[in-house]
C-alpha positions, 0 to 999 in steps of 0.5 A: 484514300478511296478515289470515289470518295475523293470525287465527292469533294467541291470542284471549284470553277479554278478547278474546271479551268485546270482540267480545260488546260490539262485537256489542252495540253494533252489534246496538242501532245496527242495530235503532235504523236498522231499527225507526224512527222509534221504535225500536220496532215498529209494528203495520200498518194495514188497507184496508176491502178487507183487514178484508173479506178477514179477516172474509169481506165484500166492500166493500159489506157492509162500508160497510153494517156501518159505518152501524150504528155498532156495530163500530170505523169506523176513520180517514178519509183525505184520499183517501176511503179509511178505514184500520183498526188492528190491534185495530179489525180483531180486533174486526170478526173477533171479531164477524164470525167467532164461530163460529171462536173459542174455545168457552165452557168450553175453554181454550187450545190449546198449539202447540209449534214444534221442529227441531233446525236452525237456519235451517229458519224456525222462529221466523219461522213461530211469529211469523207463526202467532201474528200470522196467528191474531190477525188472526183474532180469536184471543187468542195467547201467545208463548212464547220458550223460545230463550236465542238470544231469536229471537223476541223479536227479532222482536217488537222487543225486545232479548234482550240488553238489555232482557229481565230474568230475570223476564220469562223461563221461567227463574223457572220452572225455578228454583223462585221461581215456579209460574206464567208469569203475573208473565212475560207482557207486552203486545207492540207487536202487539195480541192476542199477548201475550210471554213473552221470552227472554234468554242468561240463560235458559241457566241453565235447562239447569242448574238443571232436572237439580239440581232434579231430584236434590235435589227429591222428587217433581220432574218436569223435564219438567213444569215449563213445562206446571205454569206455563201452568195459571193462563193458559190460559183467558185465551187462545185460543192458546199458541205455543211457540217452541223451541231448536234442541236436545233440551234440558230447555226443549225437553222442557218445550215438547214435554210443554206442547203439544196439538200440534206442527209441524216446520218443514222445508226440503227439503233432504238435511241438514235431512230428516236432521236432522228425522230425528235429532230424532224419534228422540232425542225417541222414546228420551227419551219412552220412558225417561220411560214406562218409568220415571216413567210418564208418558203423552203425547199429542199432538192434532196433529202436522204438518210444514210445508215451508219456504224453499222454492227453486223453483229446486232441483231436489234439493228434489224429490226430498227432498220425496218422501222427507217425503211418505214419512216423515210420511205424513198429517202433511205440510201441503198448502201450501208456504213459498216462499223469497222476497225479500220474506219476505227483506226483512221478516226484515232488519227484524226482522219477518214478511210480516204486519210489511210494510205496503207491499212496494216489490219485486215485487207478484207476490213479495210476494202469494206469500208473503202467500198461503203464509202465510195458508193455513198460519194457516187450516190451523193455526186448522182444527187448532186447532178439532178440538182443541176440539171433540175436547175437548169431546166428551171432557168 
């Protein structure tokens, strides 16, 4: 039978519930193989040479802090090297870099990342934003706001599964809670804390607007900013990842954040798309001036360019016309498409998941590098933030 012609038969709603469960079970077989031994993620370890790079030591500055005693020494190997965990590596970063960290006083920064189209890389620049910053010493929220669970795939939980209403926004948006707090879980990376997201969480497209119809006084834009109050002094950084749309969770998210930042291929229909977002965000921010009063301001807005291919030559091109439409917004570093960043997001994971790279050293650095440069750009953002407050109290 000639299979084009057999996919012309009537699917049945049976039949869209037997492919969901296929997808399931395979989607449990493919994580169990790709997150082993355990099945659930691991963070990485560090070199001596690695922590140095974090806290800003060479080898010796290192050696000598590790005489004191007072810092983690981390764990001896056969070879004489020493190797760090994760939360060793926050605790040197912590000390050696004070001066970075979040002042007395103030509360957390709330980074939201938006676009309209899917595979701009988006929820992995969340993911590598949230574990870059923790690198740093920082105390970091995730925030999954996608019912597609993403990120929280990222994080090695699956959304489908294993994710219950209360671990989401949804109670949120329902009404039964006023805080995120009973949603906030520890995540198998040391300093960034989850709040996941699940397909359930489409509810919340519905029960926003019913709310707002049958609720006096309600706000439906501010129902996520309200939820993040109680937490935010007990962080240093909140970042939100969001639906590919301009939903009400997408609303709430944008209306939640001091800052935004657009990942962008450059590529024709990915600057197109960006270009239909601004302005569908535009129209709705001014009804919601217009007509409920509300003011918003954002601390920063940037666009990042991502995926991108070194060998396209339109790519040129379309980044001149992002220079030209987000003039001073555009960040000075660029995500190269590469195997490497390829290969950590088949298992389920980011550049910073990677503990040894068994494809092209050059490859993987590149990638390493990008990376790195945007959590400093971004941790750079996020201390004008502070100080700007500050002055402002």
């Amino acid at each position: 039978m000639n299979t084009n012609t057999a996919t012309l038969a009537p699917q049945t709603l049976s039949d869209v519930m037997d492919q969901a469960d296929r997808s399931g079970l395979l989607m449990s077989r493919v994580r169990s193989a790709m997150l082993s031994p355990t099945s659930r993620k691991r963070s990485p370890v560090y070199s001596s040479g690695q922590l140095g790079a974090i806290c800003g030591l060479d080898r010796n500055q290192v050696a000598y802090r590790l005489q004191k005693s007072d810092l983690p020494a981390g764990r001896m190997l056969g070879n004489g090297r020493r190797e760090f965990s994760l939360s060793d590596v926050q605790t040197w970063a912590r000390a050696y870099r004070g001066a970075a960290m979040r002042p007395a006083g103030a509360e957390a920064v709330t980074m939201v990342l938006a676009n309209f189209k899917g595979g701009v890389g988006k929820t992995t620049t969340a993911m590598s934003v949230a574990q870059g910053l923790s690198l740093r010493g920082h105390r970091v929220l995730a925030v999954d706001c996608d019912p597609q669970g993403s990120l929280t795939t990222l994080f090695g939980i699956l959304p489908d599964t294993e994710v219950e209403d209360e671990q989401t926004i949804l109670p949120l948006c329902v009404g039964a809670e006023s805080s995120l707090r009973s949603a906030i879980r520890p995540s198998y990376w040391s300093g960034v804390d989850l709040v996941a997201a699940a397909p359930l969480l489409f509810g919340a497209e519905f029960s926003l607007p019913s709310r707002q119809q049958t609720e006096d006084d309600f706000e439906f834009w501010n129902v996520l900013n309200v939820g993040l109050d109680e937490v935010r002094d007990e962080y240093d950084v909140i970042v939100i990842d969001t639906p590919p749309s301009l939903s009400y969770v997408t609303i709430n998210a944008l209306m939640a954040a001091n800052g935004l930042l657009m990942p962008l291929p450059p590529n024709a229909l990915d600057f197109a798309s960006a270009s239909q977002f601004w302005r569908l965000f535009s129209d709705l921010a001014g009804q919601l001036v217009e007509q409920r009063g509300v003011g918003k301001e954002f601390d920063f807005i940037r666009v990042l360019l991502t995926r991108v291919d070194s060998s396209d030559s339109t790519a040129t091109v379309v980044r001149d016309w992002i220079g030209q439409t987000y003039e001073g917004k555009v960040m000075p570093v660029e995500i190269p498409k590469t195997a490497a960043a390829a290969s950590a997001a088949a298992e389920f994971g980011t550049i910073y998941d990677v503990g040894k790279y068994d494809g092209n050293a050059r490859t993987y650095k590149r990638a390493a590098e990008a990376y790195e440069k945007v959590t400093e750009l971004v941790e750079q953002l996020i201390q004008a933030t502070w100080r700007r407050k500050a002055a402002a109290a």
